[in-house]
C-alpha positions as CSV (number, residue, x, y, z in Angstrom):
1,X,-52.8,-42.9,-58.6
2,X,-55.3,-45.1,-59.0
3,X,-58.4,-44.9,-61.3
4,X,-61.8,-46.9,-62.0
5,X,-59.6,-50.6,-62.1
6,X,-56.4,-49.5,-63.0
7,X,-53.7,-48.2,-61.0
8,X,-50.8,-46.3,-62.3
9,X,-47.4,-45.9,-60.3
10,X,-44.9,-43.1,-61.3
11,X,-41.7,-45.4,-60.9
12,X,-38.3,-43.5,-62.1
13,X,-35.8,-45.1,-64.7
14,X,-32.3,-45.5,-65.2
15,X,-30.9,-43.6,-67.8
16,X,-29.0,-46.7,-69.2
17,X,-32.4,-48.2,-69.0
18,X,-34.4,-45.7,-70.4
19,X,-31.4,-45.5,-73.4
20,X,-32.3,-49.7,-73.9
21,X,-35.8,-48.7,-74.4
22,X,-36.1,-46.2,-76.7
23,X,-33.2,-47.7,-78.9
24,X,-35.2,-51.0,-79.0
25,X,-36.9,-51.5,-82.2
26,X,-40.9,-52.2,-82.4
27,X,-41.9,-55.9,-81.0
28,X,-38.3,-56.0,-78.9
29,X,-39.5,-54.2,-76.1
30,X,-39.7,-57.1,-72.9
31,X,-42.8,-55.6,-71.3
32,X,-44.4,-55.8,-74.7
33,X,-43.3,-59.2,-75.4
34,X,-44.4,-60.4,-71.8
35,X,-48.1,-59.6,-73.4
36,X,-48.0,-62.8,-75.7
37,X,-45.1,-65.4,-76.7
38,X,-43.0,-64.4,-80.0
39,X,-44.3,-67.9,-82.0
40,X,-48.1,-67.3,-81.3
41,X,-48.0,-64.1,-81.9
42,X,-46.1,-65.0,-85.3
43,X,-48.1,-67.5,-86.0
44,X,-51.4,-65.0,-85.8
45,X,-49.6,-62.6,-88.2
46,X,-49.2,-65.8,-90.8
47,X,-52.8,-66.3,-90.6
48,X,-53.7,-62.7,-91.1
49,X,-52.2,-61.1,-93.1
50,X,-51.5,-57.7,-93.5
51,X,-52.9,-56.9,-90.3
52,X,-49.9,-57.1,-88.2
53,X,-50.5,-53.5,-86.2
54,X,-53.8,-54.8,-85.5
55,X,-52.8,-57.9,-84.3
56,X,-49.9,-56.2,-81.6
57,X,-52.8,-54.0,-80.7
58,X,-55.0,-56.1,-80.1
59,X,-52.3,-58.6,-78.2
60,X,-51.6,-55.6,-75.6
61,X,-55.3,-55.0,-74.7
62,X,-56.5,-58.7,-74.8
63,X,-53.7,-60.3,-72.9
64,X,-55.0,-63.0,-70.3
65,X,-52.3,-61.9,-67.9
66,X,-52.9,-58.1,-67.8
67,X,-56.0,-56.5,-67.1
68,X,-57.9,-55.4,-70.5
69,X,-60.3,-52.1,-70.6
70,X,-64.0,-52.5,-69.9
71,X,-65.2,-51.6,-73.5
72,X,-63.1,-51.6,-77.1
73,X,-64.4,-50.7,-80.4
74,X,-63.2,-52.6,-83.5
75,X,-64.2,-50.3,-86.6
76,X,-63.5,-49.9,-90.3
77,X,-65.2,-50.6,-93.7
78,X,-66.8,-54.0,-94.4
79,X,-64.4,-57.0,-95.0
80,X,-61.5,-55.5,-94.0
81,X,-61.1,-58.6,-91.2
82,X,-62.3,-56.8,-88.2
83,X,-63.8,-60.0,-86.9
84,X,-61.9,-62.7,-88.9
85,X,-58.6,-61.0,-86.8
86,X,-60.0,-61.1,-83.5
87,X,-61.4,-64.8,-83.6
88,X,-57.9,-65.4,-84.5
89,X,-56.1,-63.8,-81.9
90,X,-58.7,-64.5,-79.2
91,X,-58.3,-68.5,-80.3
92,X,-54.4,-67.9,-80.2
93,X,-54.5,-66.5,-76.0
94,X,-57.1,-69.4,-74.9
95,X,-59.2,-66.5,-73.5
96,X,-63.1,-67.3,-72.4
97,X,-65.4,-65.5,-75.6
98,X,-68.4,-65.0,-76.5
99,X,-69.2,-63.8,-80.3
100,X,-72.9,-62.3,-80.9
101,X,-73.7,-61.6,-84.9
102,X,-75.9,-58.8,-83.6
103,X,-77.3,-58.2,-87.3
104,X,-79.6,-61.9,-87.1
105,X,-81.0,-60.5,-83.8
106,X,-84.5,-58.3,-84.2
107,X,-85.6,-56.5,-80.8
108,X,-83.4,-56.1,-77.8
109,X,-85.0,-59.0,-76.3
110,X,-84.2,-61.5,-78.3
111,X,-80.2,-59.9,-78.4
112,X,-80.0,-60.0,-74.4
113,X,-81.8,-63.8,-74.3
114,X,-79.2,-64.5,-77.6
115,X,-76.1,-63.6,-75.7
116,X,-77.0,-65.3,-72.6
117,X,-77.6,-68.1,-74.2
118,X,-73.6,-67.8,-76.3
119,X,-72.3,-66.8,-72.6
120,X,-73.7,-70.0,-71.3
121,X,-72.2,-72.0,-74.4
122,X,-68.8,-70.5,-74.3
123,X,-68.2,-71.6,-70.6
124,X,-69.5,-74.8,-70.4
125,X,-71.2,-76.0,-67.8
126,X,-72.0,-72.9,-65.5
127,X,-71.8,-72.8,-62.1
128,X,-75.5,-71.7,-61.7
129,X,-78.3,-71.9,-63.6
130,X,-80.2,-68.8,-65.3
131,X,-83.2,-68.1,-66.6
132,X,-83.2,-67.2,-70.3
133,X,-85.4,-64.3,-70.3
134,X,-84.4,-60.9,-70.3
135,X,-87.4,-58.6,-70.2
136,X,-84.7,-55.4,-69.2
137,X,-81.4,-54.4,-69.6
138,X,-81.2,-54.7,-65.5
139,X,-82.2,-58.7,-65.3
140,X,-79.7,-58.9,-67.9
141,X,-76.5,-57.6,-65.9
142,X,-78.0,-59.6,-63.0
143,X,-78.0,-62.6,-65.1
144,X,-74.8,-62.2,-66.5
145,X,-72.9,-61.2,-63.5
146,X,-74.6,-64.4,-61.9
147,X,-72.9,-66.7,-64.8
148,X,-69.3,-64.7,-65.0
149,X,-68.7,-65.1,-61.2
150,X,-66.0,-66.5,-60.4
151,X,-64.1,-65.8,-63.8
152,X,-61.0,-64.3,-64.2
153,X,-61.6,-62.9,-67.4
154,X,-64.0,-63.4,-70.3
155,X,-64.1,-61.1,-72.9
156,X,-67.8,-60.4,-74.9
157,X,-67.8,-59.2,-78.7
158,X,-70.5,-57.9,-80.5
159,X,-70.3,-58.1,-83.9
160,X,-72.0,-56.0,-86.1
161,X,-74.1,-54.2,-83.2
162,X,-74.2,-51.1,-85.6
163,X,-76.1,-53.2,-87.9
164,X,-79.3,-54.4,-84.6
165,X,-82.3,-54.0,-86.4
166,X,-84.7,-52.6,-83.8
167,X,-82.6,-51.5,-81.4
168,X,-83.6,-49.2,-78.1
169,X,-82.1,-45.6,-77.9
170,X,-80.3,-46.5,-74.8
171,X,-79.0,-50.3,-75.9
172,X,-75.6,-49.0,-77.0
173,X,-74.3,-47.2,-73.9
174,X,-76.1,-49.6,-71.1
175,X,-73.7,-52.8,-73.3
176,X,-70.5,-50.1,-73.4
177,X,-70.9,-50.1,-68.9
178,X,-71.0,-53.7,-68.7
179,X,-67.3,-53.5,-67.6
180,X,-67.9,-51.2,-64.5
181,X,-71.1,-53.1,-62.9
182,X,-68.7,-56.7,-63.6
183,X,-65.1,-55.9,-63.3
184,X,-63.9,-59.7,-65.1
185,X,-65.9,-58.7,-68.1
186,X,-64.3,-56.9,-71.5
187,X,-66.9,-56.1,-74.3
188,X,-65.8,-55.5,-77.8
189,X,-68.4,-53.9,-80.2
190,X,-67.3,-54.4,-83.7
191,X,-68.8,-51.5,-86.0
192,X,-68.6,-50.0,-89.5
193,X,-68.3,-46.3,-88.7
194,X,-68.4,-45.1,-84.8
195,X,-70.3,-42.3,-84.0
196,X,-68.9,-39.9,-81.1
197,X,-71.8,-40.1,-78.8
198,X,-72.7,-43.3,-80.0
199,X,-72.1,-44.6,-76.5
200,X,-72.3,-41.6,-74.1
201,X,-68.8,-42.5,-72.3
202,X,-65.7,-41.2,-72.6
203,X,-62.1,-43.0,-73.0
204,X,-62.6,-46.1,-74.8
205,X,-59.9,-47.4,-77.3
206,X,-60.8,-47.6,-80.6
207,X,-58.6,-49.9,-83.3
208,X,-58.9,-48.6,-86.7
209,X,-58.4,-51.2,-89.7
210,X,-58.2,-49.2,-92.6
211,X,-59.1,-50.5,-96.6
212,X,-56.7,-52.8,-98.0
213,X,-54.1,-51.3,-100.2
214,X,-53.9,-52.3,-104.0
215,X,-50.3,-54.0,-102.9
216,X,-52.1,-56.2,-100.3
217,X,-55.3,-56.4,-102.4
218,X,-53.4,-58.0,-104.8
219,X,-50.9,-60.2,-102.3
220,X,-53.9,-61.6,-100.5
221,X,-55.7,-62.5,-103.8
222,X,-52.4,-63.9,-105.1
223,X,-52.0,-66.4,-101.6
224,X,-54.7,-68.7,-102.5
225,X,-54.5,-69.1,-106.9
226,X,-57.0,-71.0,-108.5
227,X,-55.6,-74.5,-110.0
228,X,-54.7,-74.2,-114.0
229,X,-57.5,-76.8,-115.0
230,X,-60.9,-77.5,-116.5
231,X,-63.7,-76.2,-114.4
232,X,-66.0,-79.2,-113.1
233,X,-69.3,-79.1,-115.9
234,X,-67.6,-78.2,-118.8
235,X,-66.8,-80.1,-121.9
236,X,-63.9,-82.6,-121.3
237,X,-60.1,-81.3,-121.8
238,X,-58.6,-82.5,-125.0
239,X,-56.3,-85.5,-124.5
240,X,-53.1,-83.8,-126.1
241,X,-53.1,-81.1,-123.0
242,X,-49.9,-80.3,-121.7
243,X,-48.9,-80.6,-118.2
244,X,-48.5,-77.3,-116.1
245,X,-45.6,-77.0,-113.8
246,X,-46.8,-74.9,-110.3
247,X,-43.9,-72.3,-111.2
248,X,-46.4,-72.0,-114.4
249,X,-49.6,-71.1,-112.0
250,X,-47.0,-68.9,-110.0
251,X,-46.3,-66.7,-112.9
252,X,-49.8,-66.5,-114.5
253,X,-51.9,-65.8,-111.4
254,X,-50.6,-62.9,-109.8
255,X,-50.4,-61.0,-113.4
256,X,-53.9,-62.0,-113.7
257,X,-54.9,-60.7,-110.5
258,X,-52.8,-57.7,-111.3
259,X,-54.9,-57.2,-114.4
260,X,-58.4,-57.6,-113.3
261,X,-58.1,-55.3,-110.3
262,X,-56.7,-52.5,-112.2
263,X,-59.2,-52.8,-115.0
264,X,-62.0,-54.0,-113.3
265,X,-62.2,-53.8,-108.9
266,X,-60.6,-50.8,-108.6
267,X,-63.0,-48.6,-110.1
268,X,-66.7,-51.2,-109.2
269,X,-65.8,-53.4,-106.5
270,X,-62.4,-52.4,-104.5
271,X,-63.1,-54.7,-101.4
272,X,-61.2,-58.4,-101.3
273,X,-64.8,-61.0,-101.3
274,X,-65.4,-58.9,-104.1
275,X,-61.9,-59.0,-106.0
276,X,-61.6,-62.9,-105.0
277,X,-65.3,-63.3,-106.9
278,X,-64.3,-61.6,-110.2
279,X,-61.0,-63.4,-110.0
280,X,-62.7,-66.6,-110.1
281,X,-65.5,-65.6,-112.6
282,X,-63.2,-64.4,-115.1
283,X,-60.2,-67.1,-115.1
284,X,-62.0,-70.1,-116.9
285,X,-62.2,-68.1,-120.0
286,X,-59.0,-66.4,-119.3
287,X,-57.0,-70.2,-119.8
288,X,-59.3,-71.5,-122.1
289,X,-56.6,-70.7,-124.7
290,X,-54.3,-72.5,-122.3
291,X,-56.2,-75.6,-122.0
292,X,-56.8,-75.9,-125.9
293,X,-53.2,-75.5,-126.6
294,X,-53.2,-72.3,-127.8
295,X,-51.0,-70.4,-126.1
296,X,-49.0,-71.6,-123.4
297,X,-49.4,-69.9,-119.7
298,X,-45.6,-67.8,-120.0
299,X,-47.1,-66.1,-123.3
300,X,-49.0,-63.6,-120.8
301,X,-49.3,-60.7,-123.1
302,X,-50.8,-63.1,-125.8
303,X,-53.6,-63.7,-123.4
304,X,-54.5,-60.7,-122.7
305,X,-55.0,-59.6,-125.9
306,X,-56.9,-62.4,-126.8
307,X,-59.2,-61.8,-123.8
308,X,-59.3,-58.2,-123.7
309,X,-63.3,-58.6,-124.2
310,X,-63.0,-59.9,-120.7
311,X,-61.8,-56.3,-119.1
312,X,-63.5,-54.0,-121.2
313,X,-67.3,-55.3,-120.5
314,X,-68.8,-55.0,-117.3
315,X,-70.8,-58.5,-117.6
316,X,-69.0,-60.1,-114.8
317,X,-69.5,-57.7,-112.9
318,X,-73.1,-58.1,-112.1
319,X,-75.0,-61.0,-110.0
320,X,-76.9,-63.0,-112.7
321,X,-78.1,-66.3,-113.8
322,X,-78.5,-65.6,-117.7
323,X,-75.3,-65.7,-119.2
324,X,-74.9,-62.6,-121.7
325,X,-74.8,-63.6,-125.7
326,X,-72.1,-62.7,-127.7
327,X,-73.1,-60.7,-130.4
328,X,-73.2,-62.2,-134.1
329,X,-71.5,-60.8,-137.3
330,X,-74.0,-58.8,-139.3
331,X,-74.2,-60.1,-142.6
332,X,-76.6,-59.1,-145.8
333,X,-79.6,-61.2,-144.7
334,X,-79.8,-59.8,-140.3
335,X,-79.3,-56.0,-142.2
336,X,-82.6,-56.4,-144.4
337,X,-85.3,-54.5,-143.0
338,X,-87.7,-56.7,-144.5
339,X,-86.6,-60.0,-142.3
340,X,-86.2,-58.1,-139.1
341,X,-89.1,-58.8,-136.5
342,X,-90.7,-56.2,-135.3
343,X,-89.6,-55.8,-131.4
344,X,-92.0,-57.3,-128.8
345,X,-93.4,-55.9,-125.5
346,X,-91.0,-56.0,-122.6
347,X,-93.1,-59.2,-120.6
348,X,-95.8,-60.7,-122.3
349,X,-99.6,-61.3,-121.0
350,X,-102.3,-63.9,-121.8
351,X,-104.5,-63.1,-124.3
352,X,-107.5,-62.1,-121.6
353,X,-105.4,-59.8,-119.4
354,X,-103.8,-58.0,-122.3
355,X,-107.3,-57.3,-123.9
356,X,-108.5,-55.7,-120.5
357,X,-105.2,-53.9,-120.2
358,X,-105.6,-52.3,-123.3
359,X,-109.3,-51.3,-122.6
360,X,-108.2,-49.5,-119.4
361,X,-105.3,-47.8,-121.1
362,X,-108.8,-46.4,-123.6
363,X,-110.6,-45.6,-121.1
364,X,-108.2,-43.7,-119.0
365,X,-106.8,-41.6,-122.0
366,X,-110.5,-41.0,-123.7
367,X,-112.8,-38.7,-122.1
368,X,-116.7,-40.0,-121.4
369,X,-118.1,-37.7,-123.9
370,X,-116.5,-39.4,-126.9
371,X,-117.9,-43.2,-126.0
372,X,-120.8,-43.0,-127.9
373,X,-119.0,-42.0,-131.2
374,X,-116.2,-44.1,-130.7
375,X,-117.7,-47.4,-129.1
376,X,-121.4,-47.1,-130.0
377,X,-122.7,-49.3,-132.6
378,X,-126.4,-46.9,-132.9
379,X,-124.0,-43.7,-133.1
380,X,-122.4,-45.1,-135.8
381,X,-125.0,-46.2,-138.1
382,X,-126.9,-43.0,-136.9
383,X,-124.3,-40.8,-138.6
384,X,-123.9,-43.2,-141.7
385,X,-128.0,-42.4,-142.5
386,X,-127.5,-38.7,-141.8
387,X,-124.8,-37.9,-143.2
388,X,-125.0,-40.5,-146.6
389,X,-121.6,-42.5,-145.9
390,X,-118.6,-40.7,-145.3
391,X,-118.6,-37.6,-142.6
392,X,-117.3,-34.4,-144.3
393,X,-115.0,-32.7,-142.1
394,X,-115.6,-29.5,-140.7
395,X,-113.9,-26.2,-141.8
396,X,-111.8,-24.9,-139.4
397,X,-112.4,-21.8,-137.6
398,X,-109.7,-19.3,-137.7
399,X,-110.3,-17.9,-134.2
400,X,-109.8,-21.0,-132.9
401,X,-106.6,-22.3,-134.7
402,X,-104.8,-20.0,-132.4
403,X,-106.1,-21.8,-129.0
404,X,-104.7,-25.2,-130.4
405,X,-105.3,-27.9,-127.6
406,X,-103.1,-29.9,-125.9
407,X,-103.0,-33.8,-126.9
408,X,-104.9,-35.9,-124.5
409,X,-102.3,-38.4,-124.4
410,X,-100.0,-35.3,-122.5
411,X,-102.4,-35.6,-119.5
412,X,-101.7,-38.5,-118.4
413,X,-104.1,-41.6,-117.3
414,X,-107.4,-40.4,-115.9
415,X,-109.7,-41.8,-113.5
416,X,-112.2,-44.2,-114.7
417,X,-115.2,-46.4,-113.2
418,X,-114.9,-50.5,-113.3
419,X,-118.9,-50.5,-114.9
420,X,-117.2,-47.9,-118.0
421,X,-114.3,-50.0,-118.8
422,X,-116.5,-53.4,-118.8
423,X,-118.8,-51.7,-121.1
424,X,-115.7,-51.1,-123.2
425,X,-114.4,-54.3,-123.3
426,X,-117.8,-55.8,-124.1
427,X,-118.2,-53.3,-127.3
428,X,-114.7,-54.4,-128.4
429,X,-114.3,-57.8,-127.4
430,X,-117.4,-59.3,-126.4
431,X,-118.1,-62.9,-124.8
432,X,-116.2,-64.7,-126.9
433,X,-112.7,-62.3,-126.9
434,X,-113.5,-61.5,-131.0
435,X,-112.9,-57.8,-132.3
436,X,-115.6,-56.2,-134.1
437,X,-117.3,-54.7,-131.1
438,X,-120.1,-52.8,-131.5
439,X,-120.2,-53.2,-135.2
440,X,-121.3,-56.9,-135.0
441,X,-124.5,-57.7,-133.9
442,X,-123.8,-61.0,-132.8
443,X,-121.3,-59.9,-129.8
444,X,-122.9,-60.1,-126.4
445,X,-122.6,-58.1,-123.0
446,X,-120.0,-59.4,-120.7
447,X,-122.7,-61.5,-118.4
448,X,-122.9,-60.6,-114.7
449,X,-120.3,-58.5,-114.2
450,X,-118.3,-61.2,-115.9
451,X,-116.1,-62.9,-113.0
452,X,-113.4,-64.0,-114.9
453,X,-112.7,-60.3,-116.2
454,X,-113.0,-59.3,-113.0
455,X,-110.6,-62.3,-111.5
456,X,-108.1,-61.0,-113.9
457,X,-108.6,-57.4,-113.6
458,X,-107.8,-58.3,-109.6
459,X,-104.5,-59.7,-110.9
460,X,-103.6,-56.6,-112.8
461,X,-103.9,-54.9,-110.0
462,X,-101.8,-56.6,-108.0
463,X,-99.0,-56.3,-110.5
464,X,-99.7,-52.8,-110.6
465,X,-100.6,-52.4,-114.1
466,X,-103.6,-50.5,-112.9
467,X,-103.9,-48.5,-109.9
468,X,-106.7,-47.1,-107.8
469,X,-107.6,-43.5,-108.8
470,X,-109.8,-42.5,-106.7
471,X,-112.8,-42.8,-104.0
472,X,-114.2,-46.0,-103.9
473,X,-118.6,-46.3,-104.0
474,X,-118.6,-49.7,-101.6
475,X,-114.8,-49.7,-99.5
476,X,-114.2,-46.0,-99.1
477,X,-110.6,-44.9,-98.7
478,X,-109.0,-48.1,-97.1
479,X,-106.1,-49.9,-98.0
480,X,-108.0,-53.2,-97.6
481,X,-110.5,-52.8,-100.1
482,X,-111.4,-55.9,-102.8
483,X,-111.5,-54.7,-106.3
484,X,-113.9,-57.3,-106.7
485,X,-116.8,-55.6,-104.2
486,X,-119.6,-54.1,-106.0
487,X,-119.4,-50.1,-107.1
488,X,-116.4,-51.0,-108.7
489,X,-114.3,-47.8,-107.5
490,X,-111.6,-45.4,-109.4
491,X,-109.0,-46.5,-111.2
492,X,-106.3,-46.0,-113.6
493,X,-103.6,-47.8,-116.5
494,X,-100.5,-47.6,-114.6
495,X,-98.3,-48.5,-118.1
496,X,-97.4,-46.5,-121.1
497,X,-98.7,-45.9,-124.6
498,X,-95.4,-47.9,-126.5
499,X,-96.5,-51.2,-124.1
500,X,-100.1,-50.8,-124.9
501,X,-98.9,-50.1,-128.2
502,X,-96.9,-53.2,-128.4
503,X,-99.6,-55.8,-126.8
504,X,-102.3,-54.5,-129.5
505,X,-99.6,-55.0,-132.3
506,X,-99.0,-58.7,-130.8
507,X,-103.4,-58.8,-130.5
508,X,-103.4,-57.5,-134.1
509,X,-106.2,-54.9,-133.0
510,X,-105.7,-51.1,-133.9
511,X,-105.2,-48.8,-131.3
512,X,-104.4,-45.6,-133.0
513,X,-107.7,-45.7,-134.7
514,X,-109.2,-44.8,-131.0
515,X,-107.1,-43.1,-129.7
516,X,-107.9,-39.1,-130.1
517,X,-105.1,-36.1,-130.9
């Protein structure tokens, strides 16, 4: 019976000989071993580890001297050694490759032209010519059958192809039929997590390669240990150090390892880049006690409670530059009150930008009617002369106690225009950035529009600190609109009342005393 490339002959069997097969164990059987010699194959199982089904797999299908199927899929989580096992195994059998990182190509283009051009690498000098471009998926196959002719096999991997950043609907199952238009050709896609109809064809082998297990987590890890010295940049190793022995490193290490992945990777980071990371974050402080003579590297239960701080925070954990502070022993003097510092805003601003920030944040949280009373300097002496100093307060009414209203501060920002919140600024903090505002006489009106207000009210808004609110008088509803046109637009603080709070604390001006209940 013969079918697509492969033919299949219904032979009959001895019983004696079918008795020697199925009493053979795994590996022993001669047809199997015929695939690939006993001492490479060995010798690909020492290089990766834990992967030996994989490897025999993946021996069977890939052998030069048998014919391979058209399309594999290699799938499974990330870094479980998908591609680091086939590069292996594929340098082992002397095989024509091709390897395509199909996540650092954009369109399908520039994929096809990318693979051409690692076809055209991997055999040398070929036979004839090609152009590089590949406007379609048909001038690719033409192409490529053009460079494999003549082959006896090649086999084609893409890795990652899951990953293709702009990739065409029908890029996945026009690569998976590359086999049947070129019959010396084997594609392997390497993916994450295969999707049935991923590539609208039925009968391709898939080789699963499941998560590492906490045993081979850990045995992998412990292979490669990290030398029982003083990290390079550090303060010199006392001259009294004892030597260490490599049975010494070979007791320590794998305990070590042990440790952190039960207290740390298993339940954050339970992949081996990951585990192999944490491992060496956390092992110069681990034998610091061991390089100052402290305790010696057999006294492993010492160590760890001496570095239990090490498992318990999740510090190392996270990518960062700043290393975290240890905190300090309260004593009598940090627990006054009195000598504390008052706690500053999160990011600090120059003294300009924090002064318009905190007029925005006024005039977004204080309706239009009240600028005359509150920013006026005629309103205010108008009601001094009336009213003979201080303002009695009014008698409430009882009908209206009931219908208490809502704080204004519960609404959130409002809408304001550019032209109020200058007038704002220049009542508070005038030409020369002095507070006073309308009260002082000698404060002037921020002069023609006051470019530098306006340079740094553009930079606000880029940090989004304040927002548009609304229609715009000169650039309308577009998205390319400069704040610094004329009508001056809608906008809006973007930041809270504790950060405003916090920049007019640092300012020394008082906020509360404008801001309305």
């Amino acid at each position: 019976m013969t079918s697509g490339r492969y033919s299949v002959q219904h032979n009959t069997l001895d019983p004696n000989e079918m008795e020697s097969y199925s009493n053979a164990p795994l590996g022993s059987n001669p047809t199997m071993d015929s695939f690939l010699p006993e001492e490479l194959l060995a010798s690909v199982k020492d290089t990766i580890q834990c992967r030996e089904l994989q490897i025999q797999q993946l021996a069977c299908l890939l052998a030069s001297n048998f014919p391979s199927p058209s399309t594999l899929v290699l799938h499974g989580r990330e870094a479980t050694g998908k591609s680091l096992t086939i590069n292996a195994l594929l340098r082992a059998i002397e095989t024509p490759s091709a390897i395509v990182r199909s996540k650092e190509c954009i369109t399908t283009r520039h994929l096809l032209e990318r693979t051409l051009s690692e076809v055209q690498n991997a055999l040398g000098e070929p036979s004839r010519p090609i152009d590089g471009r590949c406007e379609s998926i048909s001038a690719f196959f033409v192409q490529l059958q053009r460079l494999l002719e003549g082959q006896k096999k090649f086999i084609l991997i893409f890795d990652n192809i899951d990953r293709q950043r702009e990739p065409a609907p029908t890029l996945l199952p026009a690569l998976a039929r590359l086999g049947e238009m070129i019959p010396n050709l084997t594609t392997v896609f390497i993916l994450t997590f295969p999707h049935p109809r991923q590539f609208h064809h039925a009968g391709i082998p898939h080789i699963h390669f499941p998560s590492y297990t906490r045993a081979e987590l850990i045995s992998l890890v412990s292979s490669s240990p990290v030398p029982l010295e003083q990290p390079p940049g550090t303060s010199p190793p006392p001259t009294n150090r004892p030597s260490f022995t490599p049975s010494d490193l070979e007791y320590l290490w794998p305990r070590f390892v042990t440790a952190v992945h039960d207290a740390l990777a298993q339940p954050a980071q339970n992949s081996l880049p990951s585990l192999r990371t944490l491992c060496a974050r956390l092992w110069p402080p681990f034998i610091a006690p061991i390089l100052s003579n402290q305790y010696t590297p057999r006294e492993f239960s010492k160590l760890m409670v001496r570095n239990r701080h090490l498992f318990q925070s999740e510090d190392f954990l996270k990518e960062s530059i700043i290393t975290a502070s240890k905190p300090q022993p309260s004593s009598a003097a940090n627990t006054d009150l009195s000598m504390r510092k008052r706690p500053g805003p999160t990011f600090t601003l120059p003294k300009t930008p924090a002064q318009i920030l905190i007029t925005a944040y006024l005039a977004s949280h204080i309706q239009p009617k009240h600028d005359t009373l509150l920013f006026s300097k005629y309103s205010s002496s108008r009601r001094k002369r009336r009213g003979g100093g201080a303002i009695a307060p009014r008698t409430p009414n009882k009908k209206k106690a009931a219908h208490r209203k809502i704080s204004r501060q519960m609404f959130g920002a409002q809408a304001f225009g550019l032209e109020r919140m200058l007038a704002i600024y220049a009542a508070f903090f005038g030409a020369d950035g002095g507070y006073g505002g309308a009260r002082d006489g000698k404060r002037k009106v921020v002069d023609g529009g006051g470019a530098e207000i306006l340079m740094q009210f553009s930079t606000l808004v880029g940090m989004n600190l304040i927002v548009r609110g609304g229609a715009t008088a000169g650039g309308g509803e577009g998205g390319g609109w400069d704040p610094l046109e004329a009508g001056g637009g809608k906008w809006r603080c973007n930041v809270g009342l504790d950060y405003v709070r916090q920049l007019a604390r640092v300012l020394r001006f008082d906020l509360d005393n404008y801001l309305l209940e």
